[in-house]
C-alpha positions in Angstrom: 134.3 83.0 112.0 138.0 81.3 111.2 139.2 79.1 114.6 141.6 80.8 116.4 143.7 77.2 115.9 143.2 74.3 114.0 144.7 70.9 114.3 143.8 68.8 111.0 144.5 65.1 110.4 147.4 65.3 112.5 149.2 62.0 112.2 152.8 60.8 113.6 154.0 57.5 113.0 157.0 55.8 114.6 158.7 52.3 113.9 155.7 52.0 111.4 153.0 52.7 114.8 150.8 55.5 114.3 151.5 57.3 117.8 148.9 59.7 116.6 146.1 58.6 113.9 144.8 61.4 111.9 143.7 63.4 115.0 141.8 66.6 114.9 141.3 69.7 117.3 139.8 73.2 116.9 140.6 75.6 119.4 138.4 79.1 119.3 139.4 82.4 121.0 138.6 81.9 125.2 138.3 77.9 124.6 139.1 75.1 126.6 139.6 71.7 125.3 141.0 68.8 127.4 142.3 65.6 126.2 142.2 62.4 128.6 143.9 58.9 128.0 145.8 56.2 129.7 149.6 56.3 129.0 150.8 55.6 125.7 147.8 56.9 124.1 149.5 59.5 122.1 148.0 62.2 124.0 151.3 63.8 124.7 152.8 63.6 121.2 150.0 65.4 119.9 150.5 68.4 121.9 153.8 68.0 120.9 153.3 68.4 117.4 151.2 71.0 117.5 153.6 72.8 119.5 156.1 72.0 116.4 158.5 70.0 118.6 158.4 66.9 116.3 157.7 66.2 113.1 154.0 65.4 111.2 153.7 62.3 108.9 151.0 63.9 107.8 148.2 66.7 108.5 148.0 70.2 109.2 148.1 72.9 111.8 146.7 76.8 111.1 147.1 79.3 113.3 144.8 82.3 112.8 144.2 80.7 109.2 148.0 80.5 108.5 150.5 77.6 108.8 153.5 77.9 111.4 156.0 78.3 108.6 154.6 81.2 107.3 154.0 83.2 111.1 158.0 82.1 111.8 158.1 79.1 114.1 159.6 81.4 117.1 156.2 83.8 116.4 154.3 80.9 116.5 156.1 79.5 119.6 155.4 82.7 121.8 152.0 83.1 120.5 151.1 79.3 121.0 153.1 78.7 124.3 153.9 74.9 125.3 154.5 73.9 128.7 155.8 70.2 129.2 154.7 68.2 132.2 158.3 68.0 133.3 159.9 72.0 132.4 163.4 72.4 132.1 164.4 75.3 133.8 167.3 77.8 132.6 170.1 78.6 134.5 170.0 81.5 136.6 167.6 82.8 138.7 163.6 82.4 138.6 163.3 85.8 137.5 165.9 85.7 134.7 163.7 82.3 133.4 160.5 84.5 133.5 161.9 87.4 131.6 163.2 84.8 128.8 160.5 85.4 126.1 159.9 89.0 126.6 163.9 89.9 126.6 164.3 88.3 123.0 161.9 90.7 122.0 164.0 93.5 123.3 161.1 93.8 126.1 162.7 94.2 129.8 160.0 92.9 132.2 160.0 94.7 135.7 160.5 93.0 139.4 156.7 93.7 139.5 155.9 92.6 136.5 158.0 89.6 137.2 156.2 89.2 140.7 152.7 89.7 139.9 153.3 87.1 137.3 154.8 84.3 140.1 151.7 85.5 141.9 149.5 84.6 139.0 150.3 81.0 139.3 150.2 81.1 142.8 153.6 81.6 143.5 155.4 84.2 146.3 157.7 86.9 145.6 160.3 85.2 147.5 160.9 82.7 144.4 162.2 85.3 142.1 165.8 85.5 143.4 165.9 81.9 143.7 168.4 79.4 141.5 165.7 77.9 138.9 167.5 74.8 138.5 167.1 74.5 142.5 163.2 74.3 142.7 161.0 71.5 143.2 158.5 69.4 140.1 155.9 71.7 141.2 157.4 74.9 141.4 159.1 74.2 137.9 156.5 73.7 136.5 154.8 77.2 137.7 157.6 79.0 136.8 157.0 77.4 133.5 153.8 78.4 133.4 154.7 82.0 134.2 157.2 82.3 131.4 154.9 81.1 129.0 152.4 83.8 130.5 155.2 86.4 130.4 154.8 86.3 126.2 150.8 86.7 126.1 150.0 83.8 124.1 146.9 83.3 122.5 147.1 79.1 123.2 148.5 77.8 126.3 149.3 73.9 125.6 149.6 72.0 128.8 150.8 68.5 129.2 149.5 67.4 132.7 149.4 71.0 134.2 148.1 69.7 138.1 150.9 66.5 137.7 153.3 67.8 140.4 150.9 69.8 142.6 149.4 69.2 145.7 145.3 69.2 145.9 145.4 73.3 147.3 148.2 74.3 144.2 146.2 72.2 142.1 143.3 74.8 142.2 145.4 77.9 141.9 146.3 76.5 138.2 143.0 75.2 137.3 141.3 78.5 138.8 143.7 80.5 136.2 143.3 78.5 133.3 139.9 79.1 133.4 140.5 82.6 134.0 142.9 82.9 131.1 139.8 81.5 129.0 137.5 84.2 130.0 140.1 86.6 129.3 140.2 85.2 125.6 143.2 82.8 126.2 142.6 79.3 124.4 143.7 76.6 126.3 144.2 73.4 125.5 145.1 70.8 128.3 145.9 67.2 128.5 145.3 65.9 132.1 144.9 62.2 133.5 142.5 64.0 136.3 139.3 63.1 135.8 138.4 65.6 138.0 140.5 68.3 136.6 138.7 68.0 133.3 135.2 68.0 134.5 136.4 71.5 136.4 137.6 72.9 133.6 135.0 72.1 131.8 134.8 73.3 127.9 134.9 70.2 125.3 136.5 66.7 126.3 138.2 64.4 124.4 139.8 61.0 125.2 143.2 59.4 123.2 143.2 55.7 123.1 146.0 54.0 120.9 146.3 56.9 118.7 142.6 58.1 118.0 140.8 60.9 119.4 137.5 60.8 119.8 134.8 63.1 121.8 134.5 62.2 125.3 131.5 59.7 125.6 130.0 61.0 129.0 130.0 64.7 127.9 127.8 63.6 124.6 125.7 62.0 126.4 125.3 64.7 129.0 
C-alpha cells in the first residue's frame, strides 16, 4: 500500500552548507515519527520543507502519491497542517484564529465547534473571546494547534510541540497526538524531549549536522 507521505532525498543547502543532507521520511496513515537533534541539526528546516515553506535543492515530497504542485500548495497546506514552535497568531480574537482554515473554505465553524476544539488541546472556553495576539508561548501555541485541527489534516507537522508547556499541559498534547494517530492522523514531530519521544512512541529518528539517521536505542531495542 502507497505511504500516506513521503519525504525523498530531501536536501537544502545554504551558503554552500547542506542544512539538510538528502534526508528521508515515510509517514503511513495513523503514524508517528519523531525526529531528535541538538540545535542546528537541520531538524527544523526539514519540517520546513516539507511543509513547503522553503525551497528544496534537491529531493522530493508526495503526498498520497502526488507532488504538492499538483494537489495546489493551499490543499496541500490544510491537508498537511504545520505548526511552528513559536505560532504567530492573527489579529482578532482566539476564535476568529481557529475558524481561519475552515472560513476560506466557505465553512463557518460554530462557538461549539470552536470550543470543543480549544478543549481538545486542553484549553477552556474562556479563551475564545480573548485577543490572540494577547496570549502567552503556551497558549499560542495551542491555539495553533487547534487551527490546524480545525482543517482535519491528514499530517500534523510539529516543531517542538511540548516547548512552551508546563510538565501537566505537556501531557494534554502528547495524550492527543497520540490520539490523533489512532484516529488515523499521521504525525510527525520534532521534539528535543527525550522523554516526549519515548511517550509517543512510533519510529525515532535523530538529525545531526544534516543527516538523519534511525534512532540507535530504538534498533537496538
Amino acid at each position: 500500500m502507497e505511504a500516506l507521505l513521503v519525504a525523498r532525498d530531501i536536501t537544502v543547502v545554504r551558503d554552500d552548507r547542506r542544512v539538510v543532507d538528502a534526508a528521508t521520511v515515510t509517514l503511513d496513515t495513523a503514524a508517528i515519527v519523531t525526529i531528535q537533534g541538538g540545535s542546528g541539526s537541520g531538524k527544523s528546516t526539514l519540517l520546513r520543507a516539507i511543509a513547503t515553506l522553503i525551497p528544496t535543492s534537491s529531493g522530493q515530497v508526495l503526498f498520497e502519491g502526488r507532488e504538492p504542485q499538483v494537489i495546489g500548495v493551499i490543499e496541500y497546506r490544510r491537508r498537511v497542517a504545520y505548526v511552528p514552535q513559536l505560532p504567530q497568531m492573527f489579529e482578532g480574537t482566539v476564535a476568529e484564529n481557529v475558524r481561519t482554515g475552515p472560513g476560506f473554505r466557505g465553512v463557518a465553524l460554530s462557538d461549539t465547534e470552536v470550543v470543543a476544539l480549544l478543549e481538545h488541546v486542553g484549553l477552556g472556553p474562556e479563551l475564545a473571546p480573548r485577543a490572540a495576539t494577547e496570549l502567552s508561548g503556551g497558549e499560542r501555541l495551542r491555539v495553533a494547534l487547534a487551527r490546524a485541527l480545525a482543517n482535519e489534516p491528514r499530517v500534523l507537522l510539529l516543531d517542538e510541540p511540548t516547548s512552551a508547556l508546563d510538565p501537566v499541559a505537556s501531557r494534554v498534547v502528547l495524550d492527543l497526538l497520540r490520539a490523533l494517530a489512532r484516529r488515523g492522523t499521521a504525525i510527525l514531530a520534532v521534539t528535543h524531549v527525550e522523554e516526549h519521544a519515548t511517550y509517543l512512541e512510533g519510529q525515532r529518528f535523530r538529525m545531526t549536522n544534516g543527516a538523519l539517521r534511525a534512532d540507535a536505542a530504538e534498533s537496538a531495542s
